[in-house]
N, C-alpha and C positions, 0 to 999 in steps of 0.2 A: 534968433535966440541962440546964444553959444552954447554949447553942451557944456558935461558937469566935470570938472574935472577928476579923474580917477587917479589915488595914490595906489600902489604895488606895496604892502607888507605881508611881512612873513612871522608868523606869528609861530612858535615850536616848528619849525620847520614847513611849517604849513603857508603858503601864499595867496592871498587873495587881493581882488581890489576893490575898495571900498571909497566913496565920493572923500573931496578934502571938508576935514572939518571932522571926519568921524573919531570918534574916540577912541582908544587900544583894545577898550573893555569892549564899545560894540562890534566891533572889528573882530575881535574873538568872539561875541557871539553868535555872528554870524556861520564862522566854522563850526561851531558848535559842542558839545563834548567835553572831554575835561581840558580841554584848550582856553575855553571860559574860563576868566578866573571868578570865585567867589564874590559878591559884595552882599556887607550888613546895612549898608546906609544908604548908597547909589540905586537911585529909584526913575527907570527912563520918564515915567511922566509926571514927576515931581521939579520944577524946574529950580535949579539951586543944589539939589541933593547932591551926594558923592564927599571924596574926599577928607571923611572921618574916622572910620572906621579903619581903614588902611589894609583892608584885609584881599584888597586887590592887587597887588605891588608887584611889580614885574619889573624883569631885567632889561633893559633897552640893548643889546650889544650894538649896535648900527644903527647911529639918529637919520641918516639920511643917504642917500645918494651923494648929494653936493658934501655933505659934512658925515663922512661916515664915523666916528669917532664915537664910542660908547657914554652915555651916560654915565657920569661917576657914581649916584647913588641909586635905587630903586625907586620907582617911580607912582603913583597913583593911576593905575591905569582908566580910571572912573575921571578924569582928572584930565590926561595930556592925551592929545590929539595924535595922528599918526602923520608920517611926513610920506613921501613918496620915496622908495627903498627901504626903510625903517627894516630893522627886524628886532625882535623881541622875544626876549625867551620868559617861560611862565615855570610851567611841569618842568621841562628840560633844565631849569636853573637852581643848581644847590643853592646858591644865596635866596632864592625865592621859596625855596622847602624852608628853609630854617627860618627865614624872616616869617612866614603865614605863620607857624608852630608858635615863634614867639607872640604875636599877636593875638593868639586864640588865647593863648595864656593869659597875656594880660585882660584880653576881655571878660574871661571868666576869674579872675581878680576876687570880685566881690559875687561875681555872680552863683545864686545860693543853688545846691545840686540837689531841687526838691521836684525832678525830670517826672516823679512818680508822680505827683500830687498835681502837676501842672498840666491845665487844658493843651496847652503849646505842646504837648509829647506829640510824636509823630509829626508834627508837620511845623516843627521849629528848626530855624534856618539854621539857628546858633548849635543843637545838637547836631547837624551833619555836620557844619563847618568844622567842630570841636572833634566830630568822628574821624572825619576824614584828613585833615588838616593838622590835630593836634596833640600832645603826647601822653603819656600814658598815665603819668603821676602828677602831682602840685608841689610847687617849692614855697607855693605860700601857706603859711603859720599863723598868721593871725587873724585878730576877729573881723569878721566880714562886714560891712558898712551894712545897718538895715533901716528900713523908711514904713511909715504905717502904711494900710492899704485905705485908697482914697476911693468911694462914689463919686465921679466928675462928671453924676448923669443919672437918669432913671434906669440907665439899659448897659453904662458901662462902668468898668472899677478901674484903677491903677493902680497895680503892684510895682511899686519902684525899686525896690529890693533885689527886681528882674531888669531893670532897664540898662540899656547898653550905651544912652543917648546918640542914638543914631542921627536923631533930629527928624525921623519921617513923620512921624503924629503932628509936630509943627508946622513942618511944612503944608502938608496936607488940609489941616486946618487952617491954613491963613490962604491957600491956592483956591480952596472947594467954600468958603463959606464965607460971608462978607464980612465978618473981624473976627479977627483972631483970640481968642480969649485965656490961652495957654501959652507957656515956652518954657524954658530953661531959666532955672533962677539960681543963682547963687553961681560959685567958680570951683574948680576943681574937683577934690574929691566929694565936696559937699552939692554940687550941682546937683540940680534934681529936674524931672517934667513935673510942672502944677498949673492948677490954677489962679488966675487973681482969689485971693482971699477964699479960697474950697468953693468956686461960682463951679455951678451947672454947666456943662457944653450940652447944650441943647439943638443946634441947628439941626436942619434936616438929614446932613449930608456926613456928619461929626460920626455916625458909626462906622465911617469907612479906616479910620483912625486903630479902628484893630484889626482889618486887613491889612494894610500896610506894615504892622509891629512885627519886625521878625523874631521876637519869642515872647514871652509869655508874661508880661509887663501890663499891656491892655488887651482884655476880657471879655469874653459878652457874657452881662449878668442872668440873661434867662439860660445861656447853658452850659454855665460853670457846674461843675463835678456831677453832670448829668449822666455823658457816655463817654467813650474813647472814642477818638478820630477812627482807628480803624476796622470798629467795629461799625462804623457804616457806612453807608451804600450813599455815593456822593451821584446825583444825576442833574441834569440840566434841563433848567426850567423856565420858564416866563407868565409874565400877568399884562396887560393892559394898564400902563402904571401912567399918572398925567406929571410925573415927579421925573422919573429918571427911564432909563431904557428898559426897566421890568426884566432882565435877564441876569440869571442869579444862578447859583448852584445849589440843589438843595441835600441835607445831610440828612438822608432817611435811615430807620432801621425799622423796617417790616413800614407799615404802613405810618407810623410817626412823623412829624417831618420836628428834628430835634431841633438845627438851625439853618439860617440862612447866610451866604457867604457871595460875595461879589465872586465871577469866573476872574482864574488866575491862569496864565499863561506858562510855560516851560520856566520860568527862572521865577515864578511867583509871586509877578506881577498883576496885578488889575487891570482886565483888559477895559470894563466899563463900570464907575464909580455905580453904586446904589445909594437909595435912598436908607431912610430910618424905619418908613413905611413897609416897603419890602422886607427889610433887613429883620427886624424886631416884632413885625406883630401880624404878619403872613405867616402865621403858623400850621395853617391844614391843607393838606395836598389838594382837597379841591377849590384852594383860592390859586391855585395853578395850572397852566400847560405843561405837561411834562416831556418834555423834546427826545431823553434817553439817557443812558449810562454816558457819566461827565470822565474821560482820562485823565487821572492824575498823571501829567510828563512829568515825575521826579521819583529821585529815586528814595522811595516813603512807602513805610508800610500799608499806607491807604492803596497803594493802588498794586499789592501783592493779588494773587487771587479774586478779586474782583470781576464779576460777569466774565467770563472766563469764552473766550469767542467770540465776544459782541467787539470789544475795542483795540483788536487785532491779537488777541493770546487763541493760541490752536491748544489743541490736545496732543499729546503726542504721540504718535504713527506707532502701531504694534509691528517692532520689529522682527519678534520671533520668529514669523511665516518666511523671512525674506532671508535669515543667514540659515532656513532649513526647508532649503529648497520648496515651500511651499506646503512641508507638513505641520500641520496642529500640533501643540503640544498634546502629550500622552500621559500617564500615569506611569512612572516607573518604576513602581512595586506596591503591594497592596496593602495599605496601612491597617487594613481589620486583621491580615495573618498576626501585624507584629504588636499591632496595643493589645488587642483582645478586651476592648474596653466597650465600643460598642458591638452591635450586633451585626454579622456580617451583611444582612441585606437590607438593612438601612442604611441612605449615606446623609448625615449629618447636613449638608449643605442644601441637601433638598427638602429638607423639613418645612412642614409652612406653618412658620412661627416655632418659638423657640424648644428647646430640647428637655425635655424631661426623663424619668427618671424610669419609664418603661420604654424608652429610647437604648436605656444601656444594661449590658448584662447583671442580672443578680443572683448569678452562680459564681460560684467561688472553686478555682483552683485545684 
């Protein structure tokens, strides 16, 4: 059996090599960092996915070894494969700064800025993209296209208002479930995600459909405007499931379990599809195993402050002792000489429990 053959790209001046056939986009992920470019639509285990959203676009300067001769336009890096020599610039390419900036723009078009009111805060793609990527004001003026909000299920809604048509909801649904009962109807600005005639998507596997939604378009209806993402405590869990793999993430706060979410990997991927079972009506921590504190890798306020120790966050080292020589801090003047407010042999900090009002002087001056 012949071996596999490895192409050499250099990706922001970074070099690796990756089998032929790989894509730009995995090819950077593999480096990792902000060498990755962004994708809204490009979904690795969606087959079909990519090359919609355009938010991945990278400058080729060197197609090849044999053909080294740049690329005339920017590229879908979700899209075109790498050659062997290639190099490609991302971060490092002004055309690539200003072309993502426009493209956020356009994406956020119609898109309504109600970040406050939307379950997708905190862990929507579209607000980093927009943060990091995008600029600072809107040159658009007019009225913003809006869609009613649809039940397309017992357990889910669709805000189209929010949608970016990415195209991953359909895909998804016509990959995971034996027909497909939604897509894209209409053309251009009026295109929309629906159902045949407002049918139910009912299948088992159809909640996975707002995992995959990078913003806030589809919902899960048991827990819309319940809590904030980063007010809980996301841990990793499993059941005995006869449907799908039973391992799940669960969104606790205190002993609640609020919902349940497929494990997502570094770029916010599903690493293994759930059920509806799981997903929807495993609602009490002891219909579970609970494995331990889940890391959010991204960079989202869930995973600020969070078990702080358990998922590699330290404490930080008390340095005082070390740029003095090993002495303690001291007291360097005695605050009872200079308030005169409490009493000099009581210190306030030693109280056990709080300070009243025979704590401090009631002489007068």
């Amino acid at each position: 059996m012949s071996e596999q053959q490895l192409f050499k790209v250099t990706i922001d001046n970074i070099t690796i090599e990756v089998p032929a056939g790989t894509t730009i986009l995995n090819a950077a992920r593999q480096i990792g960092g902000e060498v990755a470019p962004p994708a809204m639509c490009y979904y690795s285990k969606l087959a079909g996915s990519g090359g919609k959203c355009r938010t991945c676009l990278v400058e080729v300067s060197k197609g090849s070894e044999k053909d080294p001769r740049p690329m005339p336009k920017l590229v879908a890096s979700c899209r075109t494969t790498v050659m062997d020599g290639m190099e490609v610039k991302n971060i490092t390419s002004e055309k690539v700064v200003d072309a993502r900036a426009g493209v956020v723009e356009f994406l956020l078009l119609n898109h309504p800025l109600d970040c406050p009111i939307c379950d997708q805060a905190g862990e929507c793609h579209l607000q980093d993209l927009s943060y990091e990527h995008g600029k600072e004001g809107t040159r658009y003026e007019f009225q913003r296209r809006t869609f009613k909000k649809h039940d397309i299920g017992p357990y889910i809604q669709l805000h189209m208002t929010r949608c970016i048509l990415c195209y991953r909801c359909v895909f998804t649904a016509d990959q995971l479930t034996s027909k497909r009962e939604h897509g894209v109807l209409d053309r251009g600005d009026h295109a929309e995600i629906a159902t045949f005639i407002e049918k139910s998507l009912d299948n088992e596997f159809i909640g996975n459909v707002i995992d995959v939604c990078p913003v806030g378009a589809l919902t899960d209806k048991t827990f819309r405007f319940k809590n904030r993402v980063w007010f809980l405590k996301p841990v990793e869990a499993h059941r005995d499931c006869p449907t799908c793999s039973g391992k799940v993430t669960l969104w606790n706060r205190g002993d609640e379990v609020y919902r349940v979410t497929a494990r997502k990997d570094q770029w916010g991927e599903v690493e293994e599809w759930i059920c509806n079972t799981c997903r929807f009506e495993k609602k009490q921590t002891s219909d579970w195993v609970i494995e331990g504190p889940r890391l959010v890798d991204r960079h989202s306020v869930i995973s600020q402050g969070h078990y702080a120790g358990s998922v590699g966050m330290h404490k930080p080292a008390e340095t005082f002792a070390a740029v003095n020589d090993g002495r303690s801090p001291k007291l360097m003047m005695d605050i009872h000489d200079v308030s005169k407010v409490n009493r000099n042999e009581i210190t306030l900090s030693l109280i056990n429990g709080p300070a009243h009002s025979t704590n401090f002087n009631s002489t007068k001056d």
